[in-house]
N, C-alpha and C positions, 0 to 999 in steps of 0.2 A: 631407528632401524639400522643394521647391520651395512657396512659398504663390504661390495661383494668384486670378487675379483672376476675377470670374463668367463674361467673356466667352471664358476659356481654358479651362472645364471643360465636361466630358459627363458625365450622369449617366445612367449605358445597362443596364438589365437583361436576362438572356438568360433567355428563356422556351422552353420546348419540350416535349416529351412526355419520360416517366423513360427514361433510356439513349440520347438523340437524341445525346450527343456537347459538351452546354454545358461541362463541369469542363476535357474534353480541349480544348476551345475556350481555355479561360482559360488552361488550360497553355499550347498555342501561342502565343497574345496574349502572355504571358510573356516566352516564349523569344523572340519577333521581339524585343521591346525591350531585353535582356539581364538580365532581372530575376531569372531563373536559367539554371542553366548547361548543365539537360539537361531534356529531357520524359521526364515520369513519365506513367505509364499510369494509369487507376482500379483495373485487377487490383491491380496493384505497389503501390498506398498512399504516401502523401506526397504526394498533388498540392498546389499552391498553395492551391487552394479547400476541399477536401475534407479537412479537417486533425483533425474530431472522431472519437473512437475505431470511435464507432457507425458512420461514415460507412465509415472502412476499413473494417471488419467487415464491415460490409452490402455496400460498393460501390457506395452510390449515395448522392445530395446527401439530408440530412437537413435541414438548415439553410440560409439564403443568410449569403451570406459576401461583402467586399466585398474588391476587390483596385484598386487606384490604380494605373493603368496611363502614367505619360508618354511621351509619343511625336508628337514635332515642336511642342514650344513648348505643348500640351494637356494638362490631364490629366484623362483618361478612368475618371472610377472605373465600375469594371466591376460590378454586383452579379450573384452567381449561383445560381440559386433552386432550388431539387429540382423534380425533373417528375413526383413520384408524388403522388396526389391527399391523400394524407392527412397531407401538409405543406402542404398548398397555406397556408395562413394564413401561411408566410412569406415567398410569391409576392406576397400582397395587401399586408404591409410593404413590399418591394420597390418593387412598385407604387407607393407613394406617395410616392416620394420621386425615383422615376427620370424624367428627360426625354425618354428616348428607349428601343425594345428592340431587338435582335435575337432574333427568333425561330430558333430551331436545329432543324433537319430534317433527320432523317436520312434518306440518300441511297439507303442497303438501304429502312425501312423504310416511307418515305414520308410522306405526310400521316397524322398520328394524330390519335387522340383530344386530345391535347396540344395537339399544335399548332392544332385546329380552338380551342382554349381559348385561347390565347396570341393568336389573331387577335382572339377575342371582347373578349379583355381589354383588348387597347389599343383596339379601336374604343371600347370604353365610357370610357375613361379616356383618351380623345382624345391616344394615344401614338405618336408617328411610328413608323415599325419598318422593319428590314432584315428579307427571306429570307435564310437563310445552309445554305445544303446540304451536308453532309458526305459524306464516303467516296468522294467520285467520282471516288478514284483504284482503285476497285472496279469491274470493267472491267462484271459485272455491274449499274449503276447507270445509271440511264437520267435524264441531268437536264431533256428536254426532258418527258417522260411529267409530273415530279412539276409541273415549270412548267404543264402544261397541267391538271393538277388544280387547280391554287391559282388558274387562271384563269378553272374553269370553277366555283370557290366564292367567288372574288370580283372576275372580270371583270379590265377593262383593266386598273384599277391597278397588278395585278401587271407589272413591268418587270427582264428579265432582262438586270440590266449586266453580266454575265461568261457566256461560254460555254464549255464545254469544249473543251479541242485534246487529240486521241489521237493516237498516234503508232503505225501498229502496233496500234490498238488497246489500246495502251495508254497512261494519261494522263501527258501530260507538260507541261500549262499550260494556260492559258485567252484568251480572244478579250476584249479591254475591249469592249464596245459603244460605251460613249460615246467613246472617240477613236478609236476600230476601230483596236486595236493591238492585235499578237499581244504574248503574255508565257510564257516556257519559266522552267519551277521548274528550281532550280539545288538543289544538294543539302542546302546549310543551309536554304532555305526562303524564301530572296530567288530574285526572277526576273529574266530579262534579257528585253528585248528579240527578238521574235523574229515573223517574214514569215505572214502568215496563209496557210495552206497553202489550195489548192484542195480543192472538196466542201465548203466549211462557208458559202459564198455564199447559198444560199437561205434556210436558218435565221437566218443572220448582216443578211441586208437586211428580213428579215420582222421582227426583235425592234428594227434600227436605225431603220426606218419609224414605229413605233409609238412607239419615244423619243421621236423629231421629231415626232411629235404632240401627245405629251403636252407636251413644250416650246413649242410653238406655243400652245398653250391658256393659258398663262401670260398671255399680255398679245395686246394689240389688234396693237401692234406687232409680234409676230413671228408671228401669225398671217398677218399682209397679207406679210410676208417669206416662210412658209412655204408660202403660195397663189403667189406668183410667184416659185417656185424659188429662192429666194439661198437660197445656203446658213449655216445659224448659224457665229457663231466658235464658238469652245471655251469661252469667257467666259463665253457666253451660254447656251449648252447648261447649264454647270454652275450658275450661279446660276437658272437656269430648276429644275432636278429639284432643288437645295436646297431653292428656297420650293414644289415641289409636296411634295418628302417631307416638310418640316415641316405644311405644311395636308394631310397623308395623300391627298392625289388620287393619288402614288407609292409602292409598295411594292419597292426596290431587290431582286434578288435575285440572290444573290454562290454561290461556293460554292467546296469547300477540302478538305481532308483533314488535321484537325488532329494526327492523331495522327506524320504525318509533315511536322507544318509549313506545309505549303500553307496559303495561302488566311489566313493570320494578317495579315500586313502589309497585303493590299489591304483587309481588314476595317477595321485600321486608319485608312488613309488615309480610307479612306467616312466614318467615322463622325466624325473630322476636320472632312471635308468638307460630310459633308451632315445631320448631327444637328444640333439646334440645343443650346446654350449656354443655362443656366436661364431667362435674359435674354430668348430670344428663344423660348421655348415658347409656343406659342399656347393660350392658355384659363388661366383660371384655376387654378392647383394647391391653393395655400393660402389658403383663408378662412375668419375667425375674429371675433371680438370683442373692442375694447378697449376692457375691461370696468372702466376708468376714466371714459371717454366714454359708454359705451354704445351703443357704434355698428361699423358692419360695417367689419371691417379684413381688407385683402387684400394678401399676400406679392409682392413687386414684385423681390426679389432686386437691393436698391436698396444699395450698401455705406455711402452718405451714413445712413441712415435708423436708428433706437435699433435696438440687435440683439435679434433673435428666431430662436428654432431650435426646431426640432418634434422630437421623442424618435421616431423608428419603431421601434425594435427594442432590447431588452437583452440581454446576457449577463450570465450569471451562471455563472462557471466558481471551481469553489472553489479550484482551481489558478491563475487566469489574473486571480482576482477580477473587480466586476462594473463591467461597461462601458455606458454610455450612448449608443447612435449616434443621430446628430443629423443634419439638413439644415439650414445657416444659410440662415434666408429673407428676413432682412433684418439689414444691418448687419456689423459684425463682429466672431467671439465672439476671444475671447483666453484667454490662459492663465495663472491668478492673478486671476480678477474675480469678482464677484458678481452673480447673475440671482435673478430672482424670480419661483415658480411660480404664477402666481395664482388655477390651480385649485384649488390647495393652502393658498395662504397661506401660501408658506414662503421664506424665501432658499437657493439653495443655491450653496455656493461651490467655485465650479469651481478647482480644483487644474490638474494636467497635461491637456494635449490633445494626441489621439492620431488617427494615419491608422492602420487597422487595415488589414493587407496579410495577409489568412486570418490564422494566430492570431502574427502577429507584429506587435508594434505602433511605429509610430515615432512620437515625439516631436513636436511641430507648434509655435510659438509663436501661432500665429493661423489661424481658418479664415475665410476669405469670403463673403460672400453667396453662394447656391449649392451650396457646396464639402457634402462630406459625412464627419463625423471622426466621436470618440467620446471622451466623457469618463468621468473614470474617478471611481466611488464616492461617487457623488452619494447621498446619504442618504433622499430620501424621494422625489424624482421617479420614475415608472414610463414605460412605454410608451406613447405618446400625450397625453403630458404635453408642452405650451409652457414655456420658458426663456425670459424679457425682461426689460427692465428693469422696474424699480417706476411708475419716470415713466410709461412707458409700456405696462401689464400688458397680453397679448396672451393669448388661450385659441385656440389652432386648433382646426377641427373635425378630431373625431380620423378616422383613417382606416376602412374598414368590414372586416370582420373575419367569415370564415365563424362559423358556427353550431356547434359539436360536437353531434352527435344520436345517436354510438355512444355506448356504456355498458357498463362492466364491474363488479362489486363487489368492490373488494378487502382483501385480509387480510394482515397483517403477518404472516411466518412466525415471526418470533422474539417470541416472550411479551414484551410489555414494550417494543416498538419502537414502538406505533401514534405517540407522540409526533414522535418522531424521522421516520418517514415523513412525517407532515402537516406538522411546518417545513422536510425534501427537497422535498416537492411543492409547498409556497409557492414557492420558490429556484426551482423549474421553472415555476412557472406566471405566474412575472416575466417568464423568458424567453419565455415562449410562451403567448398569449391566448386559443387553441383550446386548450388544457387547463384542464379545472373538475374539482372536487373534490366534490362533493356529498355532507353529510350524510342520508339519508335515515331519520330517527328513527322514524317510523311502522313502519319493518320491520329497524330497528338493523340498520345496515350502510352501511358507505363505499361509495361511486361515484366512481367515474374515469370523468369524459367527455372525446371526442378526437373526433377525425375519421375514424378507422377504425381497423379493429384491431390493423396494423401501426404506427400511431400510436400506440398502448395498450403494445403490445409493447416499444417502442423506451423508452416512458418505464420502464416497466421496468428497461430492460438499465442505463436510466441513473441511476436510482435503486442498483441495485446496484453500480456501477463507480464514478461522481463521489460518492455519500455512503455507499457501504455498509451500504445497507438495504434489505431482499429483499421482495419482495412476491409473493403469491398473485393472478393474475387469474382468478375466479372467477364464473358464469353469476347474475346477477344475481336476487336475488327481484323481481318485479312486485308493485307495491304494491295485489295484492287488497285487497277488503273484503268485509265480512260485515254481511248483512241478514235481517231475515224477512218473510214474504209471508202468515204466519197470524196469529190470534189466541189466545192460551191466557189461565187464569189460573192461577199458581201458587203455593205456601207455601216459604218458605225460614226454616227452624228452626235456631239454633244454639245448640248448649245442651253445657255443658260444667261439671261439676263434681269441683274435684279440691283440697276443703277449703278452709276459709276462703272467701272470694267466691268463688261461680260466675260462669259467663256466660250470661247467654240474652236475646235476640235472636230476635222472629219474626214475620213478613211473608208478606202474603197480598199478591199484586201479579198486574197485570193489566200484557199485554205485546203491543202491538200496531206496523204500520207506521205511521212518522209523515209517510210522503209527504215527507221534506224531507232526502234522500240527503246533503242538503253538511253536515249537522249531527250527530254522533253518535248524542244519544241529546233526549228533550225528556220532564222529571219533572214529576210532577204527582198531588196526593195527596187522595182523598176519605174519608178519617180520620172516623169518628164516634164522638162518643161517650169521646173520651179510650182507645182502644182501644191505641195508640201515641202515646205522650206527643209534642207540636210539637217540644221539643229533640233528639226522636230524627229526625225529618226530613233535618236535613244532613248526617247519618251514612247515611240510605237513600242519599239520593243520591250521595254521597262514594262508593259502595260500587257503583252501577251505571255511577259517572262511569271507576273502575279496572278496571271491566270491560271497557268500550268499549275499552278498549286493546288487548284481547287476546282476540278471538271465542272459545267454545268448537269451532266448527265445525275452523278450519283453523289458529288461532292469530294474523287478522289483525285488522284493528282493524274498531271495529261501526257501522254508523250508521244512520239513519231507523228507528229503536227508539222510540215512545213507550213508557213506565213510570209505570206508577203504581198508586199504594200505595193499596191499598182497606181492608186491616184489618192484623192482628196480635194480639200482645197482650205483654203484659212483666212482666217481677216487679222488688218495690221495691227488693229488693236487687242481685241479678243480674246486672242488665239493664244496658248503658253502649253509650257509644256505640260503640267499638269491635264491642261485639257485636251490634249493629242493622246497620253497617256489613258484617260477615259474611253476616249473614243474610240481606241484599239482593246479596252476591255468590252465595249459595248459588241465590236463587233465579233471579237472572239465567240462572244456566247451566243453569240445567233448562228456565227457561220457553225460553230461546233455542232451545234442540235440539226442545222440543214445539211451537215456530211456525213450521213449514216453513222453517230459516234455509237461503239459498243464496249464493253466493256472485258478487260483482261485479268484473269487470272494467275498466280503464280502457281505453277506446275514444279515438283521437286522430285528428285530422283530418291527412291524409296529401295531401302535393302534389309529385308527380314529375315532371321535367322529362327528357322525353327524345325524341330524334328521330324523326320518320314512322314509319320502317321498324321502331323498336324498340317500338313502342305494343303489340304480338299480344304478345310476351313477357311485357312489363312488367304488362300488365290479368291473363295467364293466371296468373301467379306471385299477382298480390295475392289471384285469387281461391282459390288452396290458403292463404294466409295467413290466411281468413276477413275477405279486406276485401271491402266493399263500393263498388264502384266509383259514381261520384255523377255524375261526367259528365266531358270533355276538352274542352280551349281549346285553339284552335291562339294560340301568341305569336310565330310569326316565324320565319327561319332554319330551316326545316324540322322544327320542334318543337311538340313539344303536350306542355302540361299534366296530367297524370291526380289527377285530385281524389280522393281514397276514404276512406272511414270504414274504419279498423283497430284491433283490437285492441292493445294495446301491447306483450303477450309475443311477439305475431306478430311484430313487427319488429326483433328480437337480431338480429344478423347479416345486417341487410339494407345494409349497406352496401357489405357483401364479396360479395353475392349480385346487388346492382342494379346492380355496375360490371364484374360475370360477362357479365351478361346484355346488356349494353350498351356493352360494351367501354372500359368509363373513361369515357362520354359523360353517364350518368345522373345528375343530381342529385336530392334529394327533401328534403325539409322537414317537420315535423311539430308538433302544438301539441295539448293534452292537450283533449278536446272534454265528456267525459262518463262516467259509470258504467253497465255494463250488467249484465241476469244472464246469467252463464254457460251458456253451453248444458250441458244434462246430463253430457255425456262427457268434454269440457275439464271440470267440476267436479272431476267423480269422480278423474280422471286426475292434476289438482292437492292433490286431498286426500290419494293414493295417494303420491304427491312428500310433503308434508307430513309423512307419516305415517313413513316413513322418515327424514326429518331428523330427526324427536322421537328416533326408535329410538337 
């Protein structure tokens, strides 16, 4: 492959909702440049993008994948992101590296949930973008209907450069707008030339008018040209909707039928034409510190300037070994040099560099400011890690990255694997920064956190197929706790003789609330008298402090317990610390059960983000969850906030539940707030649980 200088490349991502058509897009894209020899379906497997096992399996994008597309002197690395939400975290790597999107909409099913996301994301992330319409060789597909949706969710901008031509009702090419020139698809998927038929006049001067508008607004000059009839060249027109699509005042929208070809090569040319080059992206992408100087340092995609490169994404295939993909944002990386991580403090020396084309890799002697490759087996650099020189150390900020807030517990099936699972799940959790692993020692048990359950699922399948190691996902314990709400005083006796030294050990202790929920237990001893000798003291408490671990009530850990030791008594022989130590576990567990112990719940502040029309749902669901609803912010965009106090058991499976209810639109967030007591029935109901896992 060709090394390409900054001003010859696009770095384009295709965003859309799951099954809009992006993989068959990048097939097509393929096939126009000759990159292979046939299109492949997503049923059939093998596509160019879609090359991990899970992905055949499932049928749909797990991963983004990047494919280098050349085509007229450019080259276009294409990246291709999954459109189910509980990948999204490799939409937002994507994101951080791409110059430009096409957004893909499917032509059946219209504007989705996705796609209302794909627009969100580049306005926030100031990304130029194509509309790009599928299936509209679907006689069923209406492309004026979906243009007039996108236009009545974000006005003028939308500008449809392609229309449909039917022939018969049925499709057989599109209208250009900007040169108003017809174009008839020929069978390979190249078009010719062809006379714009009568009946498509009034759509056709309605979408050409609003061009010429939006080109007139560019400059003073073609405004006063556009007030006094002259007509623009073609020059002008196009360097006009370049610099509107790169400042977003223009949303181009194209449309195709990838699976038969259409609509690849004029995507091409647009994006050619009217994306910008890393060079010429408006707004800052990369800024960081060099943490030499101490001072704000920002990515210019300068090839003169010491090289730096940002790390978005790893693989880690124990097949394919692990790959580092990089954006060079300054300078240029080479192949056989040495860089230095200065988050790390480390050198690491780049070996081979590679254009990853899905899981085939080619060889590169150099990449350039801009360009986007991957190095192979870099030793300690991760995801979001800078590469620069020493002279020059460079830290970008790293990219933002969702949240995981599903939760599952899980169990190694085979006795004797948990090792081998937790160094599997490292190897995954390089690749993928929306997976955590969480010990939770308080209720002994692994956690897997993700982004949803089929996120949970997937790491699974890949845990057993890439390192053959099986896993149980199992419904998580809630990290209850256990308190009392009375007062008792009780004796705890241990006395045990079986020749030679006995043991005895015996405690008279008072057990009350200490009002201070964040602290287990608070000891405290009013001894007279020499009744219990002072050495035996740190054995009381040694003995209510291994208590606290493990409540009598339901088996969970104890806390806002005051203890204290009012009498006893001991013998000179007997008596050792070990058996002071018992005696004060004896008596813990008695006075606990006689001080009204109950049981508390973790309570977390909950924040849902979801549209007008979905608010009745999303409040009526929290209030069978036992949330408490706290109040609504409207933030913009047709959306409100729902603030609520909930339970934490309440919310297992609310992420498959809020995007039921919402159609994939809802997000929600959560932060651990408080302890509360259990209502009576949820106790009873969780000790009932309990009491069967002892069994």
């Amino acid at each position: 492959m060709n090394v390409y200088t900054s001003d010859k490349i696009r770095n384009v991502v295709l965003l859309g909702h799951g099954g809009c058509g992006k993989t068959a897009l990048v097939e097509s894209m393929a096939y126009a440049v000759g990159m292979i020899s046939r299109l492949r379906t997503v049923a059939e497997g093998g596509t160019i993008s879609d090359y991990d096992k899970e992905e055949i399996k499932r049928q749909f994008s797990i991963q983004a994948s990047t494919i280098p597309i050349e085509y007229d002197g450019v080259k276009i690395n294409v990246i291709d992101t999954p459109g189910f939400f509980d990948f999204s975290g490799e939409v937002y790597e994507a994101l951080s590296v791409a110059d430009a999107a096409v957004i893909v909409i499917s032509g059946k099913a219209g504007v989705e949930t996705g796609t209302v996301r794909a627009f969100e994301f580049c306005k926030k992330y100031n990304i130029p973008c194509i509309a790009f319409i599928t299936n509209v060789d679907d006689e069923h597909v209406n492309v004026m209907d979906i243009v007039g949706d996108l236009k009545d969710r974000y006005g003028k901008i939308i500008a449809p450069f392609h229309l449909p031509l039917r022939e018969g009702g049925k499709f057989m090419g599109f209208v250009n707008v900007v040169k108003m020139e017809g174009r008839k698809y020929l069978d390979d998927g190249t078009y010719e030339e062809y006379e714009i038929p009568e009946g498509t006049e009034d759509a056709l001067d309605e979408c050409r008018e609003e061009l010429l508008e939006a080109v007139a607004e560019t400059s003073e000059e073609l405004m006063d040209k556009f007030f006094e009839g002259e007509a623009f060249t073609q020059e002008e027109v196009s360097q006009a909707l370049r610099a509107s699509v790169h400042d977003r005042s223009i949303i181009p929208v194209l449309i195709g039928a990838p699976v038969n070809s259409y609509g690849a090569q004029a995507l091409l040319i647009a994006i050619n034409k009217y994306f910008p080059s890393p060079l010429e992206r408006i707004g800052v992408q990369f800024q960081g510190e060099n943490t030499k100087l101490k001072e704000v340092y920002t990515a210019t995609f300068d090839a003169t300037r010491p090289v730096s490169a940002y790390i978005f994404k790893t693989i880690a295939d124990p097949f394919v070994g692990k790959f580092s993909l990089v954006k060079v944002c300054n300078g240029v990386l080479k192949a056989d040099s040495v860089l230095y991580n200065a988050e790390r403090s480390v050198e690491e020396k780049v070996g081979k560099l590679y254009v990853l084309k899905g899981k085939e890799q080619i060889e590169v002697s150099e990449l350039q400011a801009g360009d986007i490759g991957a190095i192979a087996k870099l030793a300690v650099s991760k995801t979001g890690d800078t590469l620069s020189t020493k002279t020059t150390p460079i830290i970008y900020e790293k990219a933002p990255m969702p949240v995981p807030y599903t939760f599952m517990r899980y169990v190694a099936k085979a006795k004797g694997d948990e090792d081998k699972v937790s160094a599997a799940l490292k190897k995954l959790m390089d690749e993928d920064l929306t997976l955590k692993e969480v010990n939770d020692k308080a209720n002994r048990q692994m956690l897997l956190y993700g982004l949803g359950e089929q996120h949970l699922d997937v790491v699974k399948s890949k845990l057993a197929d890439r390192y053959k190691v099986e896993i149980d996902l199992i419904k998580p314990k809630v990290a209850y706790k256990e308190t009392i709400r009375g007062t008792v005083e009780v004796q705890g006796k241990h006395k045990k003789q079986s020749g030679g030294h006995g043991q005895y050990g015996d405690v008279k202790m008072k057990f009350e609330p200490s009002g201070d929920l964040e602290t287990p237990y608070i000891f405290e001893e009013t001894v007279f008298g020499g009744a219990v000798p002072k050495n035996y003291f740190p054995a009381v408490e040694k003995g209510i402090a291994e208590s606290c671990l493990k409540g009598p009530l339901a088996g969970y850990p104890v806390v806002g317990v005051k203890a204290t030791l009012l009498d006893g008594s001991y013998h000179p022989v007997d008596s050792s610390e070990m058996a002071f130590k018992m005696a004060a576990i004896l008596a813990f567990k008695k006075g606990i059960m006689d001080a009204k112990p109950v049981l508390l719940e973790p309570i977390v502040s909950l924040k849902v983000t979801v549209f007008d029309q979905n608010t009745g749902d999303v409040m009526g669901d929290l209030n069978k969850r036992r949330g408490r609803v706290l109040g609504m912010n409207p933030i913009g965009d047709g959306k409100q906030e729902i603030v609520a106090d909930i339970p934490l058991a309440n919310l297992l499976g609310y992420a498959t539940d809020l995007r039921s209810m919402t159609g994939g639109s809802g997000e929600y967030a959560y932060e651990f707030n408080r302890y509360e007591v259990c209502p009576s029935d949820v106790q009873q109901k969780i000790l009932e649980e309990s009491a069967k896992e002892n069994e």
